[in-house]
One Martini backbone bead per residue (centre of mass of N, CA, C, O) as a GRO file, in nm:
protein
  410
    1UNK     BB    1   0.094   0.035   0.025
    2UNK     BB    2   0.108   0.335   0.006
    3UNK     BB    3   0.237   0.623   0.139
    4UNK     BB    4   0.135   0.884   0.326
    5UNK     BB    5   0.112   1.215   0.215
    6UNK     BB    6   0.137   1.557   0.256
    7UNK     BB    7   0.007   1.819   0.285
    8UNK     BB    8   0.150   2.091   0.081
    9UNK     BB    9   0.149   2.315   0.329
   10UNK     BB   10   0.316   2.133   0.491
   11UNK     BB   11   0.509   2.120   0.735
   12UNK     BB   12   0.859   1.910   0.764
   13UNK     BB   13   1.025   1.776   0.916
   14UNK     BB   14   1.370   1.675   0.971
   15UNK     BB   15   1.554   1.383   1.007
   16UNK     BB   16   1.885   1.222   1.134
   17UNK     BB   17   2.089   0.943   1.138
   18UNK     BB   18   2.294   1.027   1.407
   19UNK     BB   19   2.304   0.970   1.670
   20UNK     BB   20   2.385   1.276   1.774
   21UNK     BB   21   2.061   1.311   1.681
   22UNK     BB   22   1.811   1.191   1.895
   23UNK     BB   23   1.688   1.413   2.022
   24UNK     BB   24   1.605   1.530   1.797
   25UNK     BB   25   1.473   1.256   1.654
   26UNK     BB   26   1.237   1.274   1.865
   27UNK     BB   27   1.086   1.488   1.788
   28UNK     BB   28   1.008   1.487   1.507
   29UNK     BB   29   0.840   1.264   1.579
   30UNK     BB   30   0.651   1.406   1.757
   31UNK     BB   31   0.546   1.631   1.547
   32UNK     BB   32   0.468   1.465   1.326
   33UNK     BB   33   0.224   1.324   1.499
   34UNK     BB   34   0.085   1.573   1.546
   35UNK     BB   35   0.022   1.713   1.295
   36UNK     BB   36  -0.150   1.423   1.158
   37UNK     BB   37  -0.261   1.245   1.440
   38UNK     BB   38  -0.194   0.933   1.276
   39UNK     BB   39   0.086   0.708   1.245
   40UNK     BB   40   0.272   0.491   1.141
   41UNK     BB   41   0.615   0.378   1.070
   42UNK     BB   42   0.614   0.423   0.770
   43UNK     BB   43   0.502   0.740   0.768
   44UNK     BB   44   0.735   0.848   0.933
   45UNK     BB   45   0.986   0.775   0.752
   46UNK     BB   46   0.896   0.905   0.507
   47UNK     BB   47   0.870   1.226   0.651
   48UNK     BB   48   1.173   1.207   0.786
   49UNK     BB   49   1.389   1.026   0.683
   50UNK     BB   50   1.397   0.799   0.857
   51UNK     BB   51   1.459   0.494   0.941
   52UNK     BB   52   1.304   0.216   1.046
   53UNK     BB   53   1.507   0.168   1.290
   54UNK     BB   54   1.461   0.433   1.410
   55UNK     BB   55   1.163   0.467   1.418
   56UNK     BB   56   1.153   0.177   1.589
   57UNK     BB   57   1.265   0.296   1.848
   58UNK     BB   58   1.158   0.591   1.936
   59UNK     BB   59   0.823   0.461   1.941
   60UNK     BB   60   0.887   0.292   2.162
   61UNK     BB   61   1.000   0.515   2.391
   62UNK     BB   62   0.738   0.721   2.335
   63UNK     BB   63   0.568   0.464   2.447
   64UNK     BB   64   0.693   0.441   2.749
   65UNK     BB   65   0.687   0.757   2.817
   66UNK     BB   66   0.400   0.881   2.711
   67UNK     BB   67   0.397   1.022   2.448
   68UNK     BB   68   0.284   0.767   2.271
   69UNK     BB   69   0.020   0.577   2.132
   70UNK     BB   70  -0.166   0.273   2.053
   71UNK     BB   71  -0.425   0.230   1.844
   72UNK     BB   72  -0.363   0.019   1.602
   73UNK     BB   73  -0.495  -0.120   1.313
   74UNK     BB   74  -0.526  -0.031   1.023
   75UNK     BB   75  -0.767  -0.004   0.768
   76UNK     BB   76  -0.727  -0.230   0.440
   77UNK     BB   77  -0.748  -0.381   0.160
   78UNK     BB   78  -0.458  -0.510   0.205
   79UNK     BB   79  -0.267  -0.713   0.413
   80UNK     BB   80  -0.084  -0.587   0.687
   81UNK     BB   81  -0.172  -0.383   0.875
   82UNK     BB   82  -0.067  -0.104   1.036
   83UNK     BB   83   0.023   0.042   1.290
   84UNK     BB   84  -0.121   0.315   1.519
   85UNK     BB   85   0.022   0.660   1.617
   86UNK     BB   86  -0.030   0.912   1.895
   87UNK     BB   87  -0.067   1.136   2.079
   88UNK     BB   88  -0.084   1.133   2.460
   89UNK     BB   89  -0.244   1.302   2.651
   90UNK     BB   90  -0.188   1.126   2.917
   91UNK     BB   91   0.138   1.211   2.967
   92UNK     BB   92   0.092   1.509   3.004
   93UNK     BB   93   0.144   1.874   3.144
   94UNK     BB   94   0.111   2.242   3.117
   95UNK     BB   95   0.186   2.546   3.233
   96UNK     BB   96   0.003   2.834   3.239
   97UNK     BB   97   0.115   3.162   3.307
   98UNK     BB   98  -0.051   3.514   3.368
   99UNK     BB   99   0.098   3.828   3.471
  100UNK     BB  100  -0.038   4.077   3.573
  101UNK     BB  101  -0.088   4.357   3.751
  102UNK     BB  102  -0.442   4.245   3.862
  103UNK     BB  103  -0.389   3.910   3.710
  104UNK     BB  104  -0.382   3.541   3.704
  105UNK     BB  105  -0.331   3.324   3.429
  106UNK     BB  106  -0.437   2.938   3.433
  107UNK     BB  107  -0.321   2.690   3.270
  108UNK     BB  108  -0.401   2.342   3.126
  109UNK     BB  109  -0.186   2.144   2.925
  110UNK     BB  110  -0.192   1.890   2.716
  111UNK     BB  111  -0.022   1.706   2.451
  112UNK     BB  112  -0.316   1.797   2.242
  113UNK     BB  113  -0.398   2.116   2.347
  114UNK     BB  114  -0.598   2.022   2.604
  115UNK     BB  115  -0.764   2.192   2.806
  116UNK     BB  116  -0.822   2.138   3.144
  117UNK     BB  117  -0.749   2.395   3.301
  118UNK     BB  118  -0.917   2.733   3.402
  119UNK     BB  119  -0.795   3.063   3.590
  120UNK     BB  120  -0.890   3.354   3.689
  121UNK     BB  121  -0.739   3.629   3.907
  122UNK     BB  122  -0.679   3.829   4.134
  123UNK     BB  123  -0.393   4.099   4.218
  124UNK     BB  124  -0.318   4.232   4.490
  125UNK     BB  125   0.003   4.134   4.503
  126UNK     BB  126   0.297   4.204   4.309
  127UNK     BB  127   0.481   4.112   4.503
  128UNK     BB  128   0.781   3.861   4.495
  129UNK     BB  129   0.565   3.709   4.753
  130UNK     BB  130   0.289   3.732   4.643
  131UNK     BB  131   0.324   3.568   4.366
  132UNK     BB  132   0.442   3.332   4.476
  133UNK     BB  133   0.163   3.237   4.604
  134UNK     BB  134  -0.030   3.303   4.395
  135UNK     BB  135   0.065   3.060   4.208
  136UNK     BB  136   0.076   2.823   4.371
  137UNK     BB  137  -0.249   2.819   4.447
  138UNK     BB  138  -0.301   2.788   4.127
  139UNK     BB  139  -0.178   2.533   4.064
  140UNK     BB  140  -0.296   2.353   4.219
  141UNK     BB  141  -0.613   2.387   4.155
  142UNK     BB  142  -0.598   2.327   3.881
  143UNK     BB  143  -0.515   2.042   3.926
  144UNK     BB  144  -0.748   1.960   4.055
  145UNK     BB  145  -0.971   2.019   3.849
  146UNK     BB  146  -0.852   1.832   3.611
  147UNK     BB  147  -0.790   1.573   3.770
  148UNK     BB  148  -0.625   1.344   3.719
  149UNK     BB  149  -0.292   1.311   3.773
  150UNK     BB  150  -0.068   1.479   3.590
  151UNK     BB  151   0.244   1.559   3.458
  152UNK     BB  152   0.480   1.759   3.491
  153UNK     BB  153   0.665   1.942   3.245
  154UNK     BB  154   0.592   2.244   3.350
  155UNK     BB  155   0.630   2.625   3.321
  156UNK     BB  156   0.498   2.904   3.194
  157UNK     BB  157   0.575   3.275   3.189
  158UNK     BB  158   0.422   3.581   3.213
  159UNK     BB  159   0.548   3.896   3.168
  160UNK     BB  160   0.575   4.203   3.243
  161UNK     BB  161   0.792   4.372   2.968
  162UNK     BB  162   1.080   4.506   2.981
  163UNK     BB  163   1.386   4.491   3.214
  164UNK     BB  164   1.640   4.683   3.199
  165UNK     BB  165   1.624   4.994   3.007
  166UNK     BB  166   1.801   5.222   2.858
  167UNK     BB  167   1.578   5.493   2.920
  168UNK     BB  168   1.336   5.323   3.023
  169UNK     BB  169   1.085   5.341   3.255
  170UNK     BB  170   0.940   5.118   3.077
  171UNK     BB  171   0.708   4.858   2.963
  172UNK     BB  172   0.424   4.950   2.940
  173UNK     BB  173   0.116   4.991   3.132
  174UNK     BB  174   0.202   4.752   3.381
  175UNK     BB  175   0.470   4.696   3.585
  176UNK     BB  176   0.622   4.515   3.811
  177UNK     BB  177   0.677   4.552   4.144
  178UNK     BB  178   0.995   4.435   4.243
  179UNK     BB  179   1.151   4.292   3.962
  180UNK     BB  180   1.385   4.444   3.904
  181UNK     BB  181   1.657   4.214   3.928
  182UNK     BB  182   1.517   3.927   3.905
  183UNK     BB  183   1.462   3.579   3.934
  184UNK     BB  184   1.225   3.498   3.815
  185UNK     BB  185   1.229   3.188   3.750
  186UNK     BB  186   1.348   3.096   4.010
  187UNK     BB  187   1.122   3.187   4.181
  188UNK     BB  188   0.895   3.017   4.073
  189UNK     BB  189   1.002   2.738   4.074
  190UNK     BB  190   1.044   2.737   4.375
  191UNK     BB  191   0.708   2.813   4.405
  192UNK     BB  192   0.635   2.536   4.189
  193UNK     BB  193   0.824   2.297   4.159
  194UNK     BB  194   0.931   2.405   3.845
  195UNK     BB  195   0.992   2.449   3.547
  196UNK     BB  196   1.081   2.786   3.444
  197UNK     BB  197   0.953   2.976   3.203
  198UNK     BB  198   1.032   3.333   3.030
  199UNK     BB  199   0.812   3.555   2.875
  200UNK     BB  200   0.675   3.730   2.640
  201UNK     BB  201   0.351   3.767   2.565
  202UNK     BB  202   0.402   3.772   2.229
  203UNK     BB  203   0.598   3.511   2.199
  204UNK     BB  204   0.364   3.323   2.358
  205UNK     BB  205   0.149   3.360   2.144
  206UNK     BB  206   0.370   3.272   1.902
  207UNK     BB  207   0.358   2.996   1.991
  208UNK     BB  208   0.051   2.920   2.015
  209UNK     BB  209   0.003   2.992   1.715
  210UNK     BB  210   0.180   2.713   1.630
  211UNK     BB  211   0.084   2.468   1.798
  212UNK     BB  212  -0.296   2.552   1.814
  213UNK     BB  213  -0.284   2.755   1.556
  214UNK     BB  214  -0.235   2.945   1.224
  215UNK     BB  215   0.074   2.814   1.290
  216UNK     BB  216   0.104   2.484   1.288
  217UNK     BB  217   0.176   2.532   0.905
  218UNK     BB  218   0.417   2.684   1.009
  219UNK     BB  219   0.753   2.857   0.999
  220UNK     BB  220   0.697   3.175   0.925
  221UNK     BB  221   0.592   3.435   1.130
  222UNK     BB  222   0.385   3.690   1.272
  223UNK     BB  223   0.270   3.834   1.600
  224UNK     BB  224   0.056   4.041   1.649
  225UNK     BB  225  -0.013   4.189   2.064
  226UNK     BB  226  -0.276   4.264   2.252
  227UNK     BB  227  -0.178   4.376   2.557
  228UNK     BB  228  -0.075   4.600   2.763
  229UNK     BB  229   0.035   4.664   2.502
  230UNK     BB  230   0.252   4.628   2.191
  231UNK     BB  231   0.353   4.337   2.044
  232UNK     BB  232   0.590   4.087   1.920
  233UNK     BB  233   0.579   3.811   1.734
  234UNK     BB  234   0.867   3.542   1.574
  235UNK     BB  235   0.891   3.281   1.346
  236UNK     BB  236   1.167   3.114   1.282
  237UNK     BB  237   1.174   2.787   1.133
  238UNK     BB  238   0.979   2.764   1.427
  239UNK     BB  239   1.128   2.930   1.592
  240UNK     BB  240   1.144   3.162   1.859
  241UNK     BB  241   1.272   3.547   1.822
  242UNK     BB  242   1.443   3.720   2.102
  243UNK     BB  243   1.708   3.811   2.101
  244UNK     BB  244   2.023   3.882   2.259
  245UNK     BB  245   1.785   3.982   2.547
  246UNK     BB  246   1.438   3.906   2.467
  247UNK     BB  247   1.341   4.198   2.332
  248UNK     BB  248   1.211   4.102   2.052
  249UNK     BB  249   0.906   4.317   1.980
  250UNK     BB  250   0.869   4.660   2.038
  251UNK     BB  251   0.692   4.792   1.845
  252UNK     BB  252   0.544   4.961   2.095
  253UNK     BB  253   0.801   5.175   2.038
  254UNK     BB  254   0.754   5.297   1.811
  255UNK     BB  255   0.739   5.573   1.634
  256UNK     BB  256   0.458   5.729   1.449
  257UNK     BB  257   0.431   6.052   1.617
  258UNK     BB  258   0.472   6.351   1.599
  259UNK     BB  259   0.492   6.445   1.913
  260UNK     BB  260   0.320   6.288   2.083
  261UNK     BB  261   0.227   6.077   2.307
  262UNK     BB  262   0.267   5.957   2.638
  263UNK     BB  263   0.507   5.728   2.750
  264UNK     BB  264   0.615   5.462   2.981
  265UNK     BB  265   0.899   5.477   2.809
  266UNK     BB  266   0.952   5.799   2.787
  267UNK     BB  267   0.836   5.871   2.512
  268UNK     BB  268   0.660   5.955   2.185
  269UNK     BB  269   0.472   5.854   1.984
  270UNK     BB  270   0.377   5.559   2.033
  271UNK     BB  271   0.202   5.306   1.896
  272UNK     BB  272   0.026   5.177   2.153
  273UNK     BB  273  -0.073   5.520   2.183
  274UNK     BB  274  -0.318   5.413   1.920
  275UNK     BB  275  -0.239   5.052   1.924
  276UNK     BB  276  -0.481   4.939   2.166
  277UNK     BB  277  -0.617   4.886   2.388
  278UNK     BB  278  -0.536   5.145   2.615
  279UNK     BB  279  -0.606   5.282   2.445
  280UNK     BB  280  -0.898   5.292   2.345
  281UNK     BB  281  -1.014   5.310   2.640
  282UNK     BB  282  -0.940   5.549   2.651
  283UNK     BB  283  -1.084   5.720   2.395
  284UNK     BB  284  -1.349   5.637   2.542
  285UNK     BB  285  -1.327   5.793   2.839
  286UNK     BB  286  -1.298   6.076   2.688
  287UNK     BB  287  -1.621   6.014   2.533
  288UNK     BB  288  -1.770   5.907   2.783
  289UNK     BB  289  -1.687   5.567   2.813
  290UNK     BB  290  -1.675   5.402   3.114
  291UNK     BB  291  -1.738   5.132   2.947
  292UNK     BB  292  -1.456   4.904   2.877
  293UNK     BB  293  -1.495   4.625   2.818
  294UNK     BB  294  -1.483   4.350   2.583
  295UNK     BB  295  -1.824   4.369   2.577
  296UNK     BB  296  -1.846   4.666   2.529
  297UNK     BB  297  -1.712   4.690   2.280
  298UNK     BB  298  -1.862   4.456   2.107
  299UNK     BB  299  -2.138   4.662   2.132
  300UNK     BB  300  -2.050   4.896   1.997
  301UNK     BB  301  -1.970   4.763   1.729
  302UNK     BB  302  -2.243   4.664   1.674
  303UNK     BB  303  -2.342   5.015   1.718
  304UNK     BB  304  -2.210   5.171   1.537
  305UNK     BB  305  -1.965   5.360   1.712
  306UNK     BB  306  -1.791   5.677   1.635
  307UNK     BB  307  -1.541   5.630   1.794
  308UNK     BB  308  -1.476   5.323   1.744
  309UNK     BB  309  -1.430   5.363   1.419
  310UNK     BB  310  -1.231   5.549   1.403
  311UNK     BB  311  -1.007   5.407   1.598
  312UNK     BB  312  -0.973   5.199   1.394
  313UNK     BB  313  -0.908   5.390   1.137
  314UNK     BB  314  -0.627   5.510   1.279
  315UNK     BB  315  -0.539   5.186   1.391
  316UNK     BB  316  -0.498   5.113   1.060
  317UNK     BB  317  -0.311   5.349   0.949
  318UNK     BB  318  -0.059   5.264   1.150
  319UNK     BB  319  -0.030   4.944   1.083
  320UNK     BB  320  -0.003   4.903   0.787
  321UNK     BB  321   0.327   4.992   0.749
  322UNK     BB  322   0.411   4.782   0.959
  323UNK     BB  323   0.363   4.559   0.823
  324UNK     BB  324   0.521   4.605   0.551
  325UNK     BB  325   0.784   4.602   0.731
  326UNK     BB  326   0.783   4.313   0.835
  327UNK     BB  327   0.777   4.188   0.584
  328UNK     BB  328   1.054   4.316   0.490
  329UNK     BB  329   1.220   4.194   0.698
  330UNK     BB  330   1.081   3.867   0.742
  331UNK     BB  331   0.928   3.717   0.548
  332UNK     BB  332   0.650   3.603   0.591
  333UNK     BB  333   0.384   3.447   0.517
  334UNK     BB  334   0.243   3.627   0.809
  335UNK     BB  335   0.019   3.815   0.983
  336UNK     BB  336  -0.077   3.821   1.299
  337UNK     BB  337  -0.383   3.951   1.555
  338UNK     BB  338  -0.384   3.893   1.866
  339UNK     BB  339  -0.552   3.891   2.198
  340UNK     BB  340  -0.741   4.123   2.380
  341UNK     BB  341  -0.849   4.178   2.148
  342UNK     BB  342  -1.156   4.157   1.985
  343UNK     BB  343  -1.252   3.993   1.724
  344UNK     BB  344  -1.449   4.224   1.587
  345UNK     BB  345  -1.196   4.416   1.565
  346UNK     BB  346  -0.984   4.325   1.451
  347UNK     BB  347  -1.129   4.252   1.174
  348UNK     BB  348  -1.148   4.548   1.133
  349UNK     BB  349  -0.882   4.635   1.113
  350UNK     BB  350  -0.804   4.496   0.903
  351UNK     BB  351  -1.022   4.593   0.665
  352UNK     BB  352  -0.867   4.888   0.698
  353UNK     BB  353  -0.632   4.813   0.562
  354UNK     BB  354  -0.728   4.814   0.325
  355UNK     BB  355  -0.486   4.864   0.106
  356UNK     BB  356  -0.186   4.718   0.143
  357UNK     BB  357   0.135   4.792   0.128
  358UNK     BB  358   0.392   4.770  -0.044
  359UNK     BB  359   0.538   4.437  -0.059
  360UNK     BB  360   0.702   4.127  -0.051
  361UNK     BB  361   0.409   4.009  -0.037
  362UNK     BB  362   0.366   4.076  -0.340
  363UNK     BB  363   0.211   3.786  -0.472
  364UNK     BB  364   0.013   3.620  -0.740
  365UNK     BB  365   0.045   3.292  -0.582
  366UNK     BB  366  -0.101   3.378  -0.325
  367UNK     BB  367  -0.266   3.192  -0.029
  368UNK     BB  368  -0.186   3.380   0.212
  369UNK     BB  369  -0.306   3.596   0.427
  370UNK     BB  370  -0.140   3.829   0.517
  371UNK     BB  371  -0.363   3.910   0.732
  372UNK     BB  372  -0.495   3.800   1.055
  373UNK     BB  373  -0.624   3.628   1.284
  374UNK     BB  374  -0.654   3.446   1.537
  375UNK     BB  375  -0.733   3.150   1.709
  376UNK     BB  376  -0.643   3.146   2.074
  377UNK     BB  377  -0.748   3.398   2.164
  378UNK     BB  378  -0.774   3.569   2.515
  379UNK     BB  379  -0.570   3.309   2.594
  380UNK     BB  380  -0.281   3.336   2.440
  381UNK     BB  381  -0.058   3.383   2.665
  382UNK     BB  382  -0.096   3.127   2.826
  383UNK     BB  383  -0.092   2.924   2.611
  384UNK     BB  384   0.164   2.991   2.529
  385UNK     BB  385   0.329   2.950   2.818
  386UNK     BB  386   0.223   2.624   2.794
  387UNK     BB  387   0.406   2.566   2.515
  388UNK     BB  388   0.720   2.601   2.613
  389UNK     BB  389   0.762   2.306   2.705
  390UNK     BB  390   0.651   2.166   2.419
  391UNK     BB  391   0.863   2.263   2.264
  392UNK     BB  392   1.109   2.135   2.380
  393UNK     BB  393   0.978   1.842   2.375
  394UNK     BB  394   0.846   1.856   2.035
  395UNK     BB  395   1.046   2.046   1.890
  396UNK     BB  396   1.254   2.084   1.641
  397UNK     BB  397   1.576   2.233   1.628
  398UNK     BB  398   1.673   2.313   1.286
  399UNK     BB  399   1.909   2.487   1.283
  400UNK     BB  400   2.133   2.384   1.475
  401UNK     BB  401   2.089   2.099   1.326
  402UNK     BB  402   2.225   2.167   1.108
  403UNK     BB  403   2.474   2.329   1.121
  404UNK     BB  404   2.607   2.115   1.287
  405UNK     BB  405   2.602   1.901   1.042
  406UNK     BB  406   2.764   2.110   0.814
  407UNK     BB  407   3.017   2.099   0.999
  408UNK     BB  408   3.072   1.772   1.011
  409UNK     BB  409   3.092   1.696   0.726
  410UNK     BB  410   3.283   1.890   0.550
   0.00000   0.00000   0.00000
């Protein structure tokens, strides 16, 4: 029976036959089957490029560690069908939390994406021992709640940021006091009793919609993110680009507006003081609409309120040409729009950018489109800090090891 190829959209990770690279090559394994939902051995084999006998082990291992399950044999038309194998829901879960200045949500997350348990909480006390006390205590609870302990393997954390930045006296509308100059990893690990990453909301946004939402079988993409102020995720390769201080990604502090408005960062006229919730909320609550929350916003917009219609028609003036550059920096498939703001929001700005300025992404063949909402809704910042360490876990690190490749044939 011939075996099944993927569909032509899909990116296929390739695995590399060198005992040196088992690490690799099982991640390989394990992103290959998550991405297809269930696959025999020989069809892991042909999307893989790995040895019939390598991948006879690594499925074997993965299937002792809980990391894949064995579904039994596909149905054939002749011949002896083939056993298949699928990711494992209850092989383990991973932990995101999103700390913002008023609360704190946590979700967990199984290894097939599917949140087990989920609760936001307001934050009374922002300092880093309110956080860490309130932390591991929403952490039990969720565990609680999801029902049978599953091992944890993990815990990612979003947090308000970034901190040291000469010049910036803050970045973000509501930074966490008294965290500056401090191991957040180390404090929540200890915290938490697990292992703890720690990322900006906008690149584990752009993690969770690689892993979960509309970049699942893409490999760069860039996600603008509408959280506290305006950041950027970009995944090149499949993994996400952090710059060489984690900070890459802070568009939300381009100047758009000469002499504009005051920023929090100590600049003027800031992409995110035009093009943000708080941006938003201001510019309704300047207009006498003290009533601004998610659910009040979505009524106005279906109410067209002229003023929220105008704040719309104004941020998508000035995200367009952004949208262009970053087109133009980082050539990406597409790029996502998700985040705090309202689903029927985003559309409209979208809608509104158009017709988009031209850039390298106007090409006559193009399938997807350039500006896109995301999939993973208002809790993309949490299922993103969920997804960081099933990065780690599952998916396979394909630039490292390449060069690591072609530097040792060489």
């Amino acid at each position: 029976m011939p075996h099944r190829q993927p569909p032509p959209s899909r990116s296929v990770a390739v695995g590399t036959n060198p005992e040196r690279t088992r690490s690799h090559n099982r991640r390989v394994v394990l992103e290959t089957v998550r991405q297809h939902g269930q696959l025999g051995r020989s069809d892991i084999a042909v999307l893989t490029r790995l040895t019939a006998q390598a991948v006879s082990n690594i499925v074997a291992e993965l299937v002792s560690e809980g990391f894949l399950t064995e579904l039994g044999r596909r149905r054939t038309a002749r011949g002896q069908p083939p056993v298949e194998f699928a990711v494992n829901p209850d092989g383990g879960m991973t932990a995101g939390m999103e700390i913002a200045a008023d609360h704190v949500t946590t979700v967990l997350v199984d290894l097939v994406g599917q949140v087990r348990s989920q609760r936001i909480v307001p934050l009374a006390d922002p300092t880093v021992t309110g956080v860490q006390r309130l932390a591991a205590a929403e952490l039990a609870e969720a565990q609680r709640v999801a029902g049978p302990p599953l091992r944890l393997l993990g815990c990612g954390v979003v947090m308000p940021g970034p901190f040291e930045i000469e010049g910036m006296s803050s970045v973000g509308m509501s930074p966490l006091p008294g965290w500056a100059g401090q191991d957040a990893a180390q404090l929540l690990s200890a915290a938490l009793n697990a292992p703890v990453v720690i990322e900006n909301d906008a690149t584990a946004a752009a993690v969770g919609e690689h892993l979960h939402g509309l970049g699942r079988n893409l490999r760069h993409f860039c996600q603008i993110y509408f959280g506290a102020g305006l950041g950027l995720g970009v995944i090149v390769g499949g993994q996400p680009y952090r710059g060489a201080f984690g900070n890459a990604g802070e568009i939300g502090h381009i100047p758009v507006v000469s002499d504009g408005r005051a920023c929090a960062c100590g600049g003027r006229g800031c992409l995110e003081r035009y093009a943000s919730v708080h941006a938003l909320v201001e510019t309704l609550q300047e207009a006498g609409i003290g009533e601004a929350g998610p659910d009040d916003i979505v009524r106005l917009h279906r109410d067209a309120n002229p003023v929220l219609e105008r704040w719309i028609a104004e941020a998508a003036a000035l995200l367009a040409p952004v949208v262009a550059m970053l087109e133009n920096l980082f050539d990406p498939e597409t790029i996502i729009l998700g985040g705090e703001m309202p689903d029927e929001v985003v559309d409209a700005m979208i809608a509104a950018m158009s017709p988009l300025p031209i850039s390298v992404a106007n090409r006559a063949a193009r399938q997807i489109p350039r500006v896109q909402r995301g999939a993973t809704g208002r809790l993309t910042a949490a299922l993103g800090a969920a997804a960081l360490p099933l990065l780690d876990t599952m998916t396979p690190k394909l630039d490292r090891i390449s060069l690591v490749a072609e530097s040792e044939t060489a």
